[in-house]
C-alpha positions as CSV (number, residue, x, y, z in Angstrom):
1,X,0.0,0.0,0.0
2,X,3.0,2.3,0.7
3,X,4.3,1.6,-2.7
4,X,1.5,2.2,-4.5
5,X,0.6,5.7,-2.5
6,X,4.6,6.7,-3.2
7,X,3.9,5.9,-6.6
8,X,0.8,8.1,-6.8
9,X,2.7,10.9,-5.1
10,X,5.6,10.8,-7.4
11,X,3.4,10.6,-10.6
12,X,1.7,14.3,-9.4
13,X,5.0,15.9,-10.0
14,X,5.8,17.8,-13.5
15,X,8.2,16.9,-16.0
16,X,11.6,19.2,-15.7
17,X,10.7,20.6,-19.0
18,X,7.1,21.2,-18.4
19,X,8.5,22.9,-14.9
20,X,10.3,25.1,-17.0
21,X,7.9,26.0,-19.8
22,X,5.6,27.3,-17.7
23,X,8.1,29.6,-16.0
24,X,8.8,31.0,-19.4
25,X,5.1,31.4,-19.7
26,X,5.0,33.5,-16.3
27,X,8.1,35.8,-16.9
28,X,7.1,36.7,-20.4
29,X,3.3,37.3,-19.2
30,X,4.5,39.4,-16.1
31,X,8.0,41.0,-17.2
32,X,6.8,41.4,-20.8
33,X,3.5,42.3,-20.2
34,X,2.6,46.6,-20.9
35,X,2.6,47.5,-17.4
36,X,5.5,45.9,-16.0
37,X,7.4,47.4,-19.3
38,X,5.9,50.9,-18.4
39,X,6.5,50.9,-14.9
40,X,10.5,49.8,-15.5
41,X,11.0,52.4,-18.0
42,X,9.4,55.3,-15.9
43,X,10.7,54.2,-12.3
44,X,14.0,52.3,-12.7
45,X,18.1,53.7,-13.2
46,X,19.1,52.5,-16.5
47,X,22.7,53.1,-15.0
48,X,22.2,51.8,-11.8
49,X,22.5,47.4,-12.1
50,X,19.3,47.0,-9.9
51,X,17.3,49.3,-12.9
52,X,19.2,47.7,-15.5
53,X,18.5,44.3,-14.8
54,X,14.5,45.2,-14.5
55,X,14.6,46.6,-17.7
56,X,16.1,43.8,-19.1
57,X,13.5,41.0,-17.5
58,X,11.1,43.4,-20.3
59,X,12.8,42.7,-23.0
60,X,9.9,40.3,-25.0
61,X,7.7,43.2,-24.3
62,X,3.7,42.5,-25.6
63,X,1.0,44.7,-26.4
64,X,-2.6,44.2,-26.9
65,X,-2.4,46.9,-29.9
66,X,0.2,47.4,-32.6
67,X,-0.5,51.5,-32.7
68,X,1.2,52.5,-36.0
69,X,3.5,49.4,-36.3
70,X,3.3,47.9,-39.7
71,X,2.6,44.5,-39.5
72,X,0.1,44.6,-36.6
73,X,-0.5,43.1,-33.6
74,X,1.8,39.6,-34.4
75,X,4.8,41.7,-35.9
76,X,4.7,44.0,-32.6
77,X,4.6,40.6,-30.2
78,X,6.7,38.8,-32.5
79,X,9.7,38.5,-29.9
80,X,7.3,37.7,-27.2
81,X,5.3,34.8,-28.6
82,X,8.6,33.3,-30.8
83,X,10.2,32.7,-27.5
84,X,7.5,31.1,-25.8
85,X,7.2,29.0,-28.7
86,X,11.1,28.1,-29.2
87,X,11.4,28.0,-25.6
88,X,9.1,24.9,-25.1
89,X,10.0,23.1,-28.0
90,X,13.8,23.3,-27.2
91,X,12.8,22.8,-22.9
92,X,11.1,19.5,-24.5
93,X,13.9,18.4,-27.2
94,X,17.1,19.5,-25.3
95,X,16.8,17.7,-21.7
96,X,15.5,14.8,-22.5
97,X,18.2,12.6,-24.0
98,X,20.9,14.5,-21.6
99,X,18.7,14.0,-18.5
100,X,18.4,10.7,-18.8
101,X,22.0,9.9,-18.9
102,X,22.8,11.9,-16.7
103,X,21.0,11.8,-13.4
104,X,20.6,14.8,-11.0
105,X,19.3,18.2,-10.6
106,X,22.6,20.0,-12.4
107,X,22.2,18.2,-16.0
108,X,18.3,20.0,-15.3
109,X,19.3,23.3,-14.4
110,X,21.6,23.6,-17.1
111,X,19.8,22.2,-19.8
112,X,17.2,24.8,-18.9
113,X,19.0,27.4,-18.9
114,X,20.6,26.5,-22.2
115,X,17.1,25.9,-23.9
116,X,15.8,29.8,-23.2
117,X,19.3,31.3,-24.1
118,X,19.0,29.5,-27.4
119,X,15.3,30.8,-27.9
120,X,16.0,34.5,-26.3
121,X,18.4,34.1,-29.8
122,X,16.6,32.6,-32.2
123,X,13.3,34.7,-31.3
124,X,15.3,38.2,-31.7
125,X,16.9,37.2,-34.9
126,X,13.3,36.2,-37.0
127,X,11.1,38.3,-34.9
128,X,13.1,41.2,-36.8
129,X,11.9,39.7,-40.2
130,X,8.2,39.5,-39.2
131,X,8.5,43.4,-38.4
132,X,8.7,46.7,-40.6
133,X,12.4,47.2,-42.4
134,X,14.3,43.8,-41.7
135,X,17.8,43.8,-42.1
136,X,20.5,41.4,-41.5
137,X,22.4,43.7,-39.5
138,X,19.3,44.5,-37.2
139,X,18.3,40.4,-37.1
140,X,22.3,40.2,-35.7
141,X,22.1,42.6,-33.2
142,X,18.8,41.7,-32.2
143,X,19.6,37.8,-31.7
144,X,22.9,39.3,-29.5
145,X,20.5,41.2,-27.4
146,X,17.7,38.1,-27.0
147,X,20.8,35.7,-26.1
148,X,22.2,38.0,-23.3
149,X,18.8,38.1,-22.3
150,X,18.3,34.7,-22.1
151,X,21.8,34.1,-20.8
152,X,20.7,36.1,-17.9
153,X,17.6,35.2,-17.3
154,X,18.0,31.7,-18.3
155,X,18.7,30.5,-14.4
156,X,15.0,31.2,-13.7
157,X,14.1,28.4,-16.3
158,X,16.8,26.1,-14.8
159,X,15.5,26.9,-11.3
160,X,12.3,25.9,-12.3
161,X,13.5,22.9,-14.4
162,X,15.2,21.3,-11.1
163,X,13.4,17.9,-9.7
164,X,11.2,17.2,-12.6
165,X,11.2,14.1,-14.2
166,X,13.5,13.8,-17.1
């Protein structure tokens, strides 16, 4: 009876990967989102880290309207809903053939944090080519802006990712 209630109680648990796709899903909906953007912009010190570092958690910024934006509504939440996307694919591809060599929470955390670097990047480099005047040059420097982001931000989604089942 022990077994089978242990069994039960270990079944409720998330997948590392599912963990961490719904962390992605919370800090793009709350750090993203039009207030949180507005509110870092108008009452944080871009010099000062502390300010810095808030204004970066807003970097796949989503709006409910596009304004004047070419494109519309998908071109201005391009970055936003690219991540999500590449962010759970890659949290379900990455991890699962390296967690299961490799047994502990570490191989989780990392692989994690590696899968929303590598989808901060990839989202800034096309989401520049769903939006008005795409260049190479800005798809560049966009996908080095998303992977610093993700590089330091990623640590969340490993957090989250730790003690899931692989």
């Amino acid at each position: 009876m022990a077994l089978s209630n242990r069994t039960r109680t270990i079944s409720r648990y998330g997948t590392a990967a599912g963990t961490g796709a719904l962390a992605a899903l919370v800090l793009v909906a709350v750090c993203g989102s039009p207030a949180f953007v507005g509110w870092a912009g108008r009452h944080t010190d871009p010099n000062a880290a502390g300010g810095w570092y808030l204004r970066l958690l807003a970097w796949p910024a989503w709006r409910f309207d596009a304004g004047d934006q070419a494109g519309g509504v998908l071109a201005a939440d391009a970055r936003a809903v690219l991540l999500l996307v590449f962010a759970v694919a890659l949290l379900y591809l990455l991890p699962a053939t390296q967690v299961a060599r490799v047994p502990g929470g570490l191989s989780q955390f990392f692989s994690g944090w590696a899968a929303y670097v590598l989808a901060s990047g990839l989202a800034g480099l096309l989401a520049v080519f769903l939006g008005p005047g795409p260049s190479m040059l800005a798809a560049l420097q966009a996908a080095t802006v998303g992977a610093g982001y993700g590089f330091l931000t990623g640590w969340i989604i490993g957090t989250a990712s730790l003690g899931g089942r692989a």
